[in-house]
C-alpha positions in Angstrom: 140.7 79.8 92.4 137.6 80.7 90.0 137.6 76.7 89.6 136.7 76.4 93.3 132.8 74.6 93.3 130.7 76.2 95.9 129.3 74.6 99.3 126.3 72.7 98.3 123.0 72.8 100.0 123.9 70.0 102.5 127.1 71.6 102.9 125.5 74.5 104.3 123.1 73.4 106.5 125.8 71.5 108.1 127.9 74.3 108.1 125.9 77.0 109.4 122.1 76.4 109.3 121.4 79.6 107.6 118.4 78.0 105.8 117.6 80.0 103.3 121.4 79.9 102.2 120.7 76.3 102.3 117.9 76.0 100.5 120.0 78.1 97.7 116.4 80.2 96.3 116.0 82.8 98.4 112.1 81.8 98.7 111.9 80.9 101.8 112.4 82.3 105.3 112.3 81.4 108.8 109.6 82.0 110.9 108.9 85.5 111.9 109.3 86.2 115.8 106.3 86.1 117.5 107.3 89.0 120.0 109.2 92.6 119.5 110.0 94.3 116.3 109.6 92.6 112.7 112.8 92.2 110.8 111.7 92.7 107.7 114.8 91.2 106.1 114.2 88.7 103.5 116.2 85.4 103.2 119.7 85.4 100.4 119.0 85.5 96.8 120.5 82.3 95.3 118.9 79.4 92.9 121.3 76.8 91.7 120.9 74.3 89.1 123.1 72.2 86.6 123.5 73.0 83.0 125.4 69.1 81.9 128.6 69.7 84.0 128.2 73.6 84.6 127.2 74.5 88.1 124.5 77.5 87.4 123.8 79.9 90.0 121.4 83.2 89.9 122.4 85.8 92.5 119.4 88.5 93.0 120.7 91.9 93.2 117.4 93.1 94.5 115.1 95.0 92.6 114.3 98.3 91.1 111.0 100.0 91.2 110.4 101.5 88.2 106.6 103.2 86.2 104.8 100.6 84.5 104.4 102.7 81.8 108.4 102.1 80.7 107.4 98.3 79.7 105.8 99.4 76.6 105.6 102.8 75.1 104.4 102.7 72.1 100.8 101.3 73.6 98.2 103.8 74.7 98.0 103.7 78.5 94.1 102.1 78.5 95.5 98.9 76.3 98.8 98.4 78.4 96.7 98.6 81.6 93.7 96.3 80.7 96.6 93.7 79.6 98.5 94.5 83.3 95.0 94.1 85.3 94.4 90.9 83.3 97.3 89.0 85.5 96.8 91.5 88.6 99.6 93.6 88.3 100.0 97.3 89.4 99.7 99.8 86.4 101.4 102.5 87.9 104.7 100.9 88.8 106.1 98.2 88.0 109.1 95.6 90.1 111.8 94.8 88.2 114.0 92.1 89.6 117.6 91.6 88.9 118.8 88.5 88.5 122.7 87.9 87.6 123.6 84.4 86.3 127.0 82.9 87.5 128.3 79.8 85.6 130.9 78.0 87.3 132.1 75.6 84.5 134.2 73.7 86.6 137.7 75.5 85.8 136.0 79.2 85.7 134.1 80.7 87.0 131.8 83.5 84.5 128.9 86.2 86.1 127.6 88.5 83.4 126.6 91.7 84.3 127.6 93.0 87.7 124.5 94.4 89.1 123.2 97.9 90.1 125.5 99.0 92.5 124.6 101.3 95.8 124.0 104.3 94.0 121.3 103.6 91.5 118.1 102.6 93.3 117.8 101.5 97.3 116.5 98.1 96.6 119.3 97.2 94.9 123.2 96.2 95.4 122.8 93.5 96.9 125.2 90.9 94.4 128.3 90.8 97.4 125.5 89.3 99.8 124.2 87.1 98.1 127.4 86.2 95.7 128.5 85.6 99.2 125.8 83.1 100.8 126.2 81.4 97.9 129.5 80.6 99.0 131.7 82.9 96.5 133.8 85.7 96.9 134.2 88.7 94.7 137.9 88.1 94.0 137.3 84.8 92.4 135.3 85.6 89.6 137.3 85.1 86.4 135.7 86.6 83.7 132.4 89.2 84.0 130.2 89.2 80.7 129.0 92.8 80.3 125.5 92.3 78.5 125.4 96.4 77.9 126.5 99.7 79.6 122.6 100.5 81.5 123.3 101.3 85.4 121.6 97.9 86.6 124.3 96.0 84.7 127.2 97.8 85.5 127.1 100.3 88.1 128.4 97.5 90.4 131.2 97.2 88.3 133.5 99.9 91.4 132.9 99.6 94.5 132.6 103.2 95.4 133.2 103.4 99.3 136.6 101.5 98.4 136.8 103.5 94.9 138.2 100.5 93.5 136.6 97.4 91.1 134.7 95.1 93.1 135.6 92.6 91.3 139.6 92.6 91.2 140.8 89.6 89.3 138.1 89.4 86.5 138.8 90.0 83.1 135.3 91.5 81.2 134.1 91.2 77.9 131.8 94.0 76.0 130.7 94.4 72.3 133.0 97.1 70.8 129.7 98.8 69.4 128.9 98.9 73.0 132.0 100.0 74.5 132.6 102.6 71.8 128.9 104.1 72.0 129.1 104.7 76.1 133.2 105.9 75.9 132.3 108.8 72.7 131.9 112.2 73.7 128.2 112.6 72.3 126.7 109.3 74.4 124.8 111.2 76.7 123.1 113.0 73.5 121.7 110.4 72.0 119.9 109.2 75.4 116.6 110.1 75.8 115.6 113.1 78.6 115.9 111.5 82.2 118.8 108.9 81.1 121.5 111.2 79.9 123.4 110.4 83.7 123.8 107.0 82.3 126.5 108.4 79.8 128.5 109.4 83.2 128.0 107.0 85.3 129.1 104.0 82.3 132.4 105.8 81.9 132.8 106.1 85.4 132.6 102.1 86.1 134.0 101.2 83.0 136.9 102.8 81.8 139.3 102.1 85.5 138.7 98.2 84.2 139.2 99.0 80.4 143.0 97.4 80.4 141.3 94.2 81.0 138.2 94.6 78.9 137.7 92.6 76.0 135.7 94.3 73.1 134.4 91.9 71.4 133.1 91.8 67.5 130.2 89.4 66.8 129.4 85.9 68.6 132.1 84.1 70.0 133.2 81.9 72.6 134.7 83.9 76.0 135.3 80.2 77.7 134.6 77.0 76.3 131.0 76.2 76.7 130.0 80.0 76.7 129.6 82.4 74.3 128.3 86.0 73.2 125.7 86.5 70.8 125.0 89.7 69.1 121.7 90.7 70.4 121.2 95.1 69.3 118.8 97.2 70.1 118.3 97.8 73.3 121.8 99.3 72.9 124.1 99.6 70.1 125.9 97.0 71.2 123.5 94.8 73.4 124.8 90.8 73.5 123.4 88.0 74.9 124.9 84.4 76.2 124.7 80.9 75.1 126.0 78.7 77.4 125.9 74.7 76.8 127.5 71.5 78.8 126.6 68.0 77.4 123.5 69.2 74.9 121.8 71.0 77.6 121.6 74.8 76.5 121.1 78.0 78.4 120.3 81.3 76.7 121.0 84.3 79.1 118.8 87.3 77.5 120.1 90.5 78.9 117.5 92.9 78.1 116.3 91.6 75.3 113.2 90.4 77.8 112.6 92.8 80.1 108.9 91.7 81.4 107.7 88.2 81.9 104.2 89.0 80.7 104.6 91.8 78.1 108.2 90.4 76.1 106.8 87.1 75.5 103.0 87.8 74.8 103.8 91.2 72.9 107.1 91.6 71.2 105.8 94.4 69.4 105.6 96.4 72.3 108.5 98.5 73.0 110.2 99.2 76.1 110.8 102.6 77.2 114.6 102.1 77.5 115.2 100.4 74.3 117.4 103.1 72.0 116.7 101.4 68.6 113.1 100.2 69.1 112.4 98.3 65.4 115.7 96.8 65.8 115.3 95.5 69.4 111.8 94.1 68.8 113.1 91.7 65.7 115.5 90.9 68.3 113.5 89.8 70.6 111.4 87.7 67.9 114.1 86.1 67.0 115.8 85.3 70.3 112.0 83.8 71.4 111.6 81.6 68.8 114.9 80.3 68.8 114.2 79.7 72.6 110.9 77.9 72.1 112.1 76.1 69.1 115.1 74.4 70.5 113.3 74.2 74.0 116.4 75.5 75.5 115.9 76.9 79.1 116.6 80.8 79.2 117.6 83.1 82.3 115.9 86.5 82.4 117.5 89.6 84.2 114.4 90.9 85.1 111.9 88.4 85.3 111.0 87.4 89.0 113.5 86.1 90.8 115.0 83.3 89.6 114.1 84.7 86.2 114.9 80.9 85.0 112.1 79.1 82.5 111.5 78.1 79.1 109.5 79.8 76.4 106.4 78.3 74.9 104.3 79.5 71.7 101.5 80.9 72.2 99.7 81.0 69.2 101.4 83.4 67.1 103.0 85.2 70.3 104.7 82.9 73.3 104.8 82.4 77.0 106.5 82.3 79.7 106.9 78.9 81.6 108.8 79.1 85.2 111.6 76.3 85.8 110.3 73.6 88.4 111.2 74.1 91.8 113.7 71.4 92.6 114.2 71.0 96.4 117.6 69.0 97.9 117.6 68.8 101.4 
């Protein structure tokens, strides 16, 4: 079943003429009414391009709304603001979308992460939607890659009004060093004041799938074409993706780039949430020049939807360069 390819863009214009489910970005919606009450609603979340022979598809699950501040904490507020203003961004919060990559390599089908959930923030939860307008159903994903245990990966692991996995036939795979950190009995002491609930709610969405959770120890393929790198720092444990079909590459960063701007431009700067700071920003070094030097393209959880570019040098720094908008009607 996880082998199944999705309707296409023609295929759903045909189908249904839901257009932004056609379209398959989730940019564009139809034209608001010109009488009674404003919807409001926005069009589904979904981008789609090939990777060789792999069918790639991003599924939003919203967005959080987080303080601005979090994207780099060891900068004094007046130099992280000046750099925010300088490309017209807010300095007191900041949007933080969440984009889930789905690879459907022709005889699986393989999502990593699994998205906020309902519980975590309101603007998120929204993977079954748009999973769904892209023409999948929960019960045939085949294997879930679990880049690290944070609520806006995994908290959509259970479906809590059904108190039961959401995702019933996958089989997941974690880094041990991640599994073990969020399952020992001191986790939630070694998170920082305002994060210790992430100890309780990680146990609570990981452990009822842990008979069929793989915990993986360095990089490794989980299917062929698509493998786990070890990518620490954020997390004990933190991985990241490489997937590849015919040459082409794709390099799924987790959090190892958490803001489209500050990651790319400033490494150095650390993110609030990272738990080992030093470690995560060699990381992140070393995961962006390994992107910019083999051009590969790289999908971002948290950049702006689609979150799907390349990165460029930038001088001694790098940059972030959207993916061209490709339009199949």
């Amino acid at each position: 079943m996880g082998g199944r390819p999705p309707l296409g863009r023609r295929e759903f214009l045909k189908a249904g003429g839901v257009g932004a489910a056609a379209l398959g970005s989730g940019l564009l919606a139809g034209p608001a009414s010109a009488k009674g009450k404003k919807s409001g609603e926005q069009v589904p979340g979904i981008y789609r391009f090939s990777l060789g022979t792999f069918e790639v598809t991003i599924i939003s699950d919203g967005n959080l709304v987080i303080p601005a501040a979090f994207m780099a904490a060891n900068v004094p507020d007046a130099e992280r603001n000046a750099f925010l203003k300088s490309y017209y961004l807010d300095t007191g919060q900041h949007i933080s979308h969440l984009n889930l990559c789905l690879i459907n390599t022709g005889k699986q089908l393989v999502m990593i992460d699994t998205g906020a959930g309902t519980e975590f923030q309101p603007s998120a939860g929204r993977v079954v939607a748009n999973l769904e307008a892209a023409g999948y159903m929960p019960d045939q994903i085949d294997k879930i890659i679990i880049t690290h245990g944070h609520p806006d990966h995994i908290w959509g692991i259970i479906d809590t009004f059904e108190e039961a996995p959401r995702f019933p036939h996958a089989e997941y795979t974690i880094h041990k060093a991640e599994w073990d950190f969020w399952m020992s009995e001191n986790a939630a002491d070694r998170l920082a004041e305002g994060f210790k609930g992430f100890a309780i709610g990680a146990k609570k969405n990981l452990l009822p799938v842990s008979a069929r959770t793989k915990r993986a120890e360095g990089d490794g393929e989980v299917v062929a074409g698509v493998r786990i790198l070890e990518t620490f720092g954020h997390t004990p444990g933190h991985i990241s993706v490489l997937a590849e079909s015919e040459g082409e590459k794709l390099l799924v960063t987790g959090d190892t780039i958490t803001h489209a701007y500050i990651s790319l431009e400033h490494p150095e700067w650390h993110p609030k949430t990272d738990m080992q700071p030093d470690v995560a920003e060699a990381t992140r070094k070393r995961l962006l020049e390994m992107a910019a030097s083999e051009g590969m393209l790289v999908s971002s959880y948290h950049i702006p939807f689609p979150g799907v570019g390349r990165v460029a040098r930038r001088g001694r720094s790098y940059r972030w360069v959207p993916m061209v908008w490709e339009w199949e009607l």
